[in-house]
C-alpha positions in Angstrom: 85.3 98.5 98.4 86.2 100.0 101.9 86.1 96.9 103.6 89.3 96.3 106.0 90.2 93.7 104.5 92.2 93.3 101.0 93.3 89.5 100.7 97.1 90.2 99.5 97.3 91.6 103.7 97.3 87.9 104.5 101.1 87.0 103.4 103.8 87.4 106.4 105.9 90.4 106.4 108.2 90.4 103.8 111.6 91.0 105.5 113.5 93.8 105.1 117.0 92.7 104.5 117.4 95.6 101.5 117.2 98.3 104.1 120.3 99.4 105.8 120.7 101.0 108.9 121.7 103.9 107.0 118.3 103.6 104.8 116.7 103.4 107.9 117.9 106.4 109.4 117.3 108.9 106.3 113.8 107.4 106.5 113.3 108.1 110.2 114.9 111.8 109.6 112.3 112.5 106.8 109.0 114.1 107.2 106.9 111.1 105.9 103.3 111.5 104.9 100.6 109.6 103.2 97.8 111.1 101.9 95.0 108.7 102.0 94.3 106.6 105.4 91.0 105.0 105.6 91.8 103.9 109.2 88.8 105.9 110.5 86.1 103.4 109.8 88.0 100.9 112.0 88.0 103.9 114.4 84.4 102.9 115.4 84.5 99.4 116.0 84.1 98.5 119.3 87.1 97.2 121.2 90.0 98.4 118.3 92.0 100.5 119.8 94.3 102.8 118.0 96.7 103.1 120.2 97.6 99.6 120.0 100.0 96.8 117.6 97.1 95.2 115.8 97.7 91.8 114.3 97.5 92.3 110.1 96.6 88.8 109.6 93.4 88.7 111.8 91.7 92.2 111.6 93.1 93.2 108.2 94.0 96.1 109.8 97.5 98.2 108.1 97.6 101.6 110.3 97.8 102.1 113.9 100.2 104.2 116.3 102.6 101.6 117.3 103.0 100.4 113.3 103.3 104.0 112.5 106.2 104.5 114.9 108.2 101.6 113.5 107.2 102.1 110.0 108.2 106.1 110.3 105.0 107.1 109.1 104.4 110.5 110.7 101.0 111.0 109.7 98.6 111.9 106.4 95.4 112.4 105.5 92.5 110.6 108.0 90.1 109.7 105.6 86.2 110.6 106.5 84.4 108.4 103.6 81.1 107.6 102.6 79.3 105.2 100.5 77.6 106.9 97.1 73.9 106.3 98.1 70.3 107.7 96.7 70.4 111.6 95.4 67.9 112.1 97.6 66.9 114.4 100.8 66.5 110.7 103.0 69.9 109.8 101.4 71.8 113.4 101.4 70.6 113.4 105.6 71.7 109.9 106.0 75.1 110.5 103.9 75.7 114.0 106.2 75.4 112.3 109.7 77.4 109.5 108.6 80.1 111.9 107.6 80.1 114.2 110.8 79.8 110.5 113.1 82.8 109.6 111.4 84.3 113.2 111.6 83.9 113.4 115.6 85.4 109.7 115.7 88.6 111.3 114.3 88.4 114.1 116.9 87.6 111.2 120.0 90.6 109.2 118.5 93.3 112.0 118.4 91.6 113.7 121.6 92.2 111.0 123.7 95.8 110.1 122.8 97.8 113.8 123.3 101.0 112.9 123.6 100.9 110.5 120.4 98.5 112.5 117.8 97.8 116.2 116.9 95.5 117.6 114.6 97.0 119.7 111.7 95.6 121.9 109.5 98.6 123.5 107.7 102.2 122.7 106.5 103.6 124.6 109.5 101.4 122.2 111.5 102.5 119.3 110.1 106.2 120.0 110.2 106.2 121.2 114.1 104.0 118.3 115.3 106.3 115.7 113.4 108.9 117.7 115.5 107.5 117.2 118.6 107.3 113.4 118.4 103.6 113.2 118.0 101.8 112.1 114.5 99.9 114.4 112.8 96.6 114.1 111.7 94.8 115.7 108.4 91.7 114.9 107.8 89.9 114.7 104.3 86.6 113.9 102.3 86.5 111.1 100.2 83.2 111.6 98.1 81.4 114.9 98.6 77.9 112.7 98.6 77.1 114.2 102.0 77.3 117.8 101.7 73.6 117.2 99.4 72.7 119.9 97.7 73.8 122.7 100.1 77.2 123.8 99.5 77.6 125.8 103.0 78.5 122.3 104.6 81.6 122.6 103.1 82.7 125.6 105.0 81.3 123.5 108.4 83.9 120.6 107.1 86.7 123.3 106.6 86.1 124.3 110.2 86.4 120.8 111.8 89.5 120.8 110.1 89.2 119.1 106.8 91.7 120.8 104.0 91.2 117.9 101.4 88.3 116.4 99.5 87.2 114.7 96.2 84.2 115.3 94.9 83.3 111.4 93.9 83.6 107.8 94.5 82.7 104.7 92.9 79.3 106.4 91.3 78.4 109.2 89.6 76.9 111.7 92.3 75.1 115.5 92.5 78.6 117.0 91.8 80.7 114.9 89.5 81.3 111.9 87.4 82.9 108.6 88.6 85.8 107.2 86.8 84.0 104.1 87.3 80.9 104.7 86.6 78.9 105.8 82.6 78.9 109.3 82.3 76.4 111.5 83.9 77.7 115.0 83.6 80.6 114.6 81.1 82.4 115.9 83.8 81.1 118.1 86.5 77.8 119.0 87.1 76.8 122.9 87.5 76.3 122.2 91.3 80.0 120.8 90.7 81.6 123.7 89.0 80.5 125.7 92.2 81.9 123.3 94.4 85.3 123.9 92.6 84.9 127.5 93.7 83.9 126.6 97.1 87.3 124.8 97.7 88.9 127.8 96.0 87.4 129.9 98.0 87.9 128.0 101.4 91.5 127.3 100.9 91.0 123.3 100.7 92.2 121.0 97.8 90.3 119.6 95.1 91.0 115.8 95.0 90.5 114.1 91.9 91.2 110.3 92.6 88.1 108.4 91.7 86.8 111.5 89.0 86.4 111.0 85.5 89.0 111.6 83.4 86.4 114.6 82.0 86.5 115.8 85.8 89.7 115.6 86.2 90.4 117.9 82.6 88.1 120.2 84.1 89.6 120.2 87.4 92.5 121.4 85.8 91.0 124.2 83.8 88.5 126.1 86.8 90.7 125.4 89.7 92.7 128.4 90.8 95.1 126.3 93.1 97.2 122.5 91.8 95.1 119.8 92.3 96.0 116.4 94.1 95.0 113.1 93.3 95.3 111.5 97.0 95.5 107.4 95.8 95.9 106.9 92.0 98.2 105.6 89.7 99.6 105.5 86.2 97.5 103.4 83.5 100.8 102.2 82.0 101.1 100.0 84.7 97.5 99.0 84.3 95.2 100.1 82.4 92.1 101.0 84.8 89.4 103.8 85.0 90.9 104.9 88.0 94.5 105.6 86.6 95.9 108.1 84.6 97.6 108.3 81.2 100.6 109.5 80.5 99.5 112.9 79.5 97.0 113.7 81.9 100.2 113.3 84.3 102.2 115.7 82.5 99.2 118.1 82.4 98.8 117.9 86.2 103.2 118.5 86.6 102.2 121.0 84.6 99.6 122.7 86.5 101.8 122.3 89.8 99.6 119.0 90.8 100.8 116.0 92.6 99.7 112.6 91.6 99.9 110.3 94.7 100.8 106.8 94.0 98.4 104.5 95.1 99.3 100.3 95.8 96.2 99.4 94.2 95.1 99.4 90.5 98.2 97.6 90.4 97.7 94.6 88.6 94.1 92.5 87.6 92.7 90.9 90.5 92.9 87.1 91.7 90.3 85.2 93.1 91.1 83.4 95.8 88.9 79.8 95.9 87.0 80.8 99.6 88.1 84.5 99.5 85.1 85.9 99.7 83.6 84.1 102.3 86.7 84.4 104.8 86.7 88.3 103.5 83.2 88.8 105.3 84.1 87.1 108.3 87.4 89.2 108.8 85.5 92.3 108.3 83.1 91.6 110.7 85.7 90.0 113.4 84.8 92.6 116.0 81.5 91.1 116.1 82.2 87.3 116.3 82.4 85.6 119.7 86.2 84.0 120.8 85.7 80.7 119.3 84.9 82.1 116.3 88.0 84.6 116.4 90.2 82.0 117.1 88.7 79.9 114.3 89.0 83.0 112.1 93.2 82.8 112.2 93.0 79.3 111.9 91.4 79.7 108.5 93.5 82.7 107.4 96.5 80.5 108.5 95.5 77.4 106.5 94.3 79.4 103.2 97.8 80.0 103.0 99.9 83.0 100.9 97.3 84.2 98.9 96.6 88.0 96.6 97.1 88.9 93.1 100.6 89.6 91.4 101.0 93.3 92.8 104.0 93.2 94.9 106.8 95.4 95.9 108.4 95.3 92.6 105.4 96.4 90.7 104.5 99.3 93.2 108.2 100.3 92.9 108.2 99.6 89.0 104.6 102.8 89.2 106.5 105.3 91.6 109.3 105.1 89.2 107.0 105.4 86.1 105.5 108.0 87.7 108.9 110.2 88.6 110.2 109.6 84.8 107.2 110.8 83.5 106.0 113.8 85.8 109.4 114.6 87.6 110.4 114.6 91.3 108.8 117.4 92.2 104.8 116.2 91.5 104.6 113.0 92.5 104.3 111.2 96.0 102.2 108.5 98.1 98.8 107.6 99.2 98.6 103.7 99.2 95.2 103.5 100.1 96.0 101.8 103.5 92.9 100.2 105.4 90.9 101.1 102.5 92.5 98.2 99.8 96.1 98.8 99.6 99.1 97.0 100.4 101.0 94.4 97.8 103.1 91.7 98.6 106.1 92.8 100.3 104.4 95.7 101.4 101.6 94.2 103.3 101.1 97.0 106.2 102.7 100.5 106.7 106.1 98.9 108.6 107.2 98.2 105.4 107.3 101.6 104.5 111.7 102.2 104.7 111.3 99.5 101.6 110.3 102.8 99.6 113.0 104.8 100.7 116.0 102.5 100.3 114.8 101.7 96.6 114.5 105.3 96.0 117.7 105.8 97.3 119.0 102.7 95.8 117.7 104.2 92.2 119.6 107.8 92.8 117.7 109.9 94.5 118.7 112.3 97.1 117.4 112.6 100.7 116.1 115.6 100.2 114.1 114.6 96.8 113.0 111.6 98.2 111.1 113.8 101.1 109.2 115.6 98.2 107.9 113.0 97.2 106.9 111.7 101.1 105.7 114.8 102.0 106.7 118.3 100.7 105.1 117.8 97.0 101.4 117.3 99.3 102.3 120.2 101.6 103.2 123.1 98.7 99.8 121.9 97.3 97.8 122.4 100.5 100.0 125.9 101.2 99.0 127.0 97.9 95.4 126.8 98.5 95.7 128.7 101.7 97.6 131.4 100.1 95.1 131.6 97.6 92.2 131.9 99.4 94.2 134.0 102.5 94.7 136.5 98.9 91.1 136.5 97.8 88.7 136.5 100.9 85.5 136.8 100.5 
């Protein structure tokens, strides 16, 4: 699922004639976050540079520093996944060293570009590095799979900087139930419910994108701090394991949460007559000699405008769904970038003032609108560091 490419990336930019200057400029003036960036795992192929303007259409790539800069993205969450493996010692070891190679990639990438990237831990981070220019860099655990069975690797995460994790992915683990997967647990395992206190504890938030629904109800009911869900959606749009109902939403306003509105789930998924084949190649174009690059764009090229029906609209038509039902104040964005996201229209994160001059365009101040790109995520985070800052120990 975390390959880099998602075949809807293959369209041109969509352009951008419904964003005013004046859109623009709120945009650029907001504090704009997203809270789930799998760009990491492109982080260690040989020869991709970060720093650079990577071409969608060849490496399937949708995040680097130059597209940040002219999209206004300011930063988010640095995503440090791993694939649910064998619950296992072998498997737990292999998961772990994964994690922290993945981890010190993060630390390489932002290390060698100072005066473009910064670390951040906190909301006060977040909002004095976006002042300074640079874009700031959470980082978070998508699937707890490596910690194993030893719950003080959490606390080793915590200090390399991590403040956001889920417990799950795709599969049913040693913690938790997948949304995707047949019950395990009914919810969370005991190993689990300590888990939740770690994170309490440690002043990091629970994630529940990916979790049961059972999780999540649980979630909800031992966490002392509002939980996030980093890249989900609402199940009226489509109904999918990995989305939430209508009431669940309301439950997690209710509990101070933030639901973060993903750009996949969106719609059923299209195959594409040669898809699959052209998908392997692009993920491994890193590997493939010149002639075979070359040959790679030619094909991409001649396949021509290919992807499901998810497009702007209907990303546009769940953020709005999503405000109606849970109010301004809990919901925001994590589109899943480099990890499946983008819709047509929306194909990489320049395309990122479309969200704001439709939001503005529907009625919504400036200043709600960067609730919703940022300052929902950030009162979550700062309450779990004032919870665990009040209760040490």
């Amino acid at each position: 699922m975390k390959s880099i490419l998602a075949l809807p990336l293959l369209l041109a930019l969509a352009p951008d004639e419904d964003v005013t200057p004046v859109d623009r400029l709120a945009h650029e003036k907001m504090l704009v976050l997203d809270t789930h960036l799998d760009t990491p795992e492109l982080f260690e192929h040989p020869g991709w540079d970060f720093a650079r303007w990577h071409d969608r259409a060849f490496d399937g790539s949708q995040v680097d520093i130059p597209r940040m800069e002219q999209g206004g993205l300011d930063g988010g969450f640095f995503v440090i996944y791993t694939p649910q493996g064998p619950l296992t010692p072998a498997g737990y070891a292999a998961a772990r060293n994964a994690a922290l190679t993945r981890a010190t990639w993060i630390q390489r990438v932002v290390a060698a570009h100072p005066d473009k990237l910064e670390l951040a831990t906190t909301p006060a981070d977040a909002r004095r590095i976006a002042a300074s220019g640079k874009r700031v860099v959470f980082q978070s655990i998508e699937n707890s799979y490596p910690l194993g069975e030893d719950l003080s690797l959490l606390r080793h995460f915590h200090d390399l900087g991590v403040r956001l994790a889920g417990p799950v992915h795709f599969r049913n683990n040693q913690f938790a139930d997948s949304a995707t997967d047949k019950p395990k647990w009914h919810g969370f395992s005991p190993l689990g419910r300590q888990w939740v206190a770690e994170m309490n504890r440690l002043g990091m938030v629970i994630d529940v994108s990916h979790a049961s629904d059972d999780v999540f109800d649980q979630a909800l009911a031992l966490s002392k701090t509002p939980i996030l869900a980093s890249h989900s959606g609402p199940k009226a749009i489509f109904d999918h394991p990995r989305n939430l109902d209508d009431a669940r939403m309301r439950k997690l306003a209710a509990a101070g949460g933030v639901l973060q509105i993903n750009s996949v789930y969106l719609a059923p998924p299209v195959s594409v007559p040669g898809g699959d084949s052209l998908s392997e190649r692009q993920r491994r174009w890193w590997v493939l000699p010149p002639a075979e690059q070359r040959k790679l764009v030619a094909d991409i090229a001649a396949l021509g405008p290919v992807g499901g029906t998810a497009d702007f609209e209907l990303f546009m038509r769940s953020l709005l769904h999503a405000i109606q039902v849970m109010g301004v104040d809990h919901v925001g964005i994590g589109a899943d970038w480099d990890g499946g996201g983008g819709v047509r229209g929306m194909e990489d994160i320049t395309a990122l003032p479309r969200i704001t001059a439709r939001l503005r365009k529907a009625g919504y101040g400036d200043a709600d609108i960067e609730k919703i790109w940022s300052g929902n995520a950030l009162r979550v985070l700062q309450a779990a560091e004032d919870w665990a800052t009040a209760h040490p120990g």
